[in-house]
C-alpha positions in Angstrom: -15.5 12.1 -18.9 -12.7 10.1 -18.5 -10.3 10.4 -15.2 -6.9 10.5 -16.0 -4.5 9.5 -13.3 -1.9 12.5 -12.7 1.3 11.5 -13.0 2.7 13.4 -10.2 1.1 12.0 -7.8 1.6 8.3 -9.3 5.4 9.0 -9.1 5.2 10.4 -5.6 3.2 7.1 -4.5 6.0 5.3 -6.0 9.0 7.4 -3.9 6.5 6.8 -0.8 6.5 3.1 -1.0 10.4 3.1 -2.3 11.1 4.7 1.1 8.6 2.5 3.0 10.6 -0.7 1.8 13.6 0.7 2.4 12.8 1.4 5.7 11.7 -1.8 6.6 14.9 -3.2 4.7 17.8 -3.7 7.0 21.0 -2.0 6.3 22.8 -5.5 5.0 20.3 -6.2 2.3 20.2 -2.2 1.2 25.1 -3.0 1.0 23.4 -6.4 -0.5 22.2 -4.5 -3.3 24.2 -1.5 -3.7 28.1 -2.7 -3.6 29.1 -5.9 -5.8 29.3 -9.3 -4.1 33.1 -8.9 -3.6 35.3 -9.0 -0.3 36.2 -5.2 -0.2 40.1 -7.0 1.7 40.4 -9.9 -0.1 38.5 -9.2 -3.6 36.8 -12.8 -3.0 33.6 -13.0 -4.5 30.6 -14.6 -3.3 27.3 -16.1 -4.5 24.6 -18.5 -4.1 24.9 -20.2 -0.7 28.4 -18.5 0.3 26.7 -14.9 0.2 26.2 -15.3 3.9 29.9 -15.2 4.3 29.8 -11.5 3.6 29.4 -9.0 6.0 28.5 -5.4 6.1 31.2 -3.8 7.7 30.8 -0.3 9.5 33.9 2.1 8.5 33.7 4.3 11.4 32.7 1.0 14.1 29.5 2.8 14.9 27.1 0.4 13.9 24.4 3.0 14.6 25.6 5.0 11.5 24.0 4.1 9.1 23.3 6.3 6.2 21.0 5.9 3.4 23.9 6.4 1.1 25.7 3.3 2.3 29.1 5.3 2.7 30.0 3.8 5.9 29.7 0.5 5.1 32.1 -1.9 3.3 31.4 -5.8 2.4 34.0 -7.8 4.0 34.4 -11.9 4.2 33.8 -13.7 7.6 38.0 -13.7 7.8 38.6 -10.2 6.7 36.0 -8.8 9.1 37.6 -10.4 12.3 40.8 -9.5 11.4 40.0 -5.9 10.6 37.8 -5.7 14.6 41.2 -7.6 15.8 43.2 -5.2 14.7 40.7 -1.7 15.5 40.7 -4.2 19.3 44.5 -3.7 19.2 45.0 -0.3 18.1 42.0 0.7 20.7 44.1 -1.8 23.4 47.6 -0.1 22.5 46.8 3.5 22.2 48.9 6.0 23.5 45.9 7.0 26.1 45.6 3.2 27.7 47.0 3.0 30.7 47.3 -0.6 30.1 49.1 -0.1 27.0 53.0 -0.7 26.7 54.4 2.6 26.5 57.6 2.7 24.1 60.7 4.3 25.0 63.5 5.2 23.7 67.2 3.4 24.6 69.7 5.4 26.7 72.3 3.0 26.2 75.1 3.0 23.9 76.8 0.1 23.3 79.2 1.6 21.4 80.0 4.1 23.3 83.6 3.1 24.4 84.2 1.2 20.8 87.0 3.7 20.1 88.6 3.6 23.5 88.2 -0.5 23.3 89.6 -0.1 19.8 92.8 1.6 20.2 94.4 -0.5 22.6 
């Protein structure tokens, strides 16, 4: 009598040790292989040697989220991804809750105010 191997379970030992390497992967290889090798800000591509200059970028700037569905990540170049944290620093810097922030407000004076008067004579 032959033993046949039942294919259920060699497809389930084949998810198993899918999920073990993608545990064991870290989140830049798993954007590494899901999302093309493209700056998502500057549409640069990259290859070869230049591939480290592309980051995994966290949308939300939680860089414990991290899902397995790679939706809050983005590949951005070495430039791209300090100017987008420069400018999340300024917005987070400028908000309208920092106390340290330069609050705008609105002119009270009109310099045209006596234009009329000034014009007439």
């Amino acid at each position: 009598m032959t033993s046949q191997a039942n294919p259920n379970t060699s497809k389930l030992d084949r998810i198993l040790a899918d999920a073990k390497r993608d545990k064991e992967m870290g989140y830049r290889d798993k954007a590494l292989k899901m999302y093309p090798h493209v700056c998502g800000r500057c549409a640069r591509e990259f290859s070869g040697k230049r591939l480290s200059e592309l980051t995994v970028h966290h949308r939300d700037h939680n860089h414990d989220n991290n899902p397995q569905d790679g939706s809050n990540w983005e590949l951005l170049c070495l430039f791209c991804h300090d100017n987008e944290h420069s400018r999340y620093t300024d917005q987070q810097y400028f908000s309208e809750s920092s106390l340290s922030s330069p609050k705008s407000s609105t002119a009270t004076h009109n310099p045209f105010a006596a234009l009329a008067e000034l014009m007439k004579k």
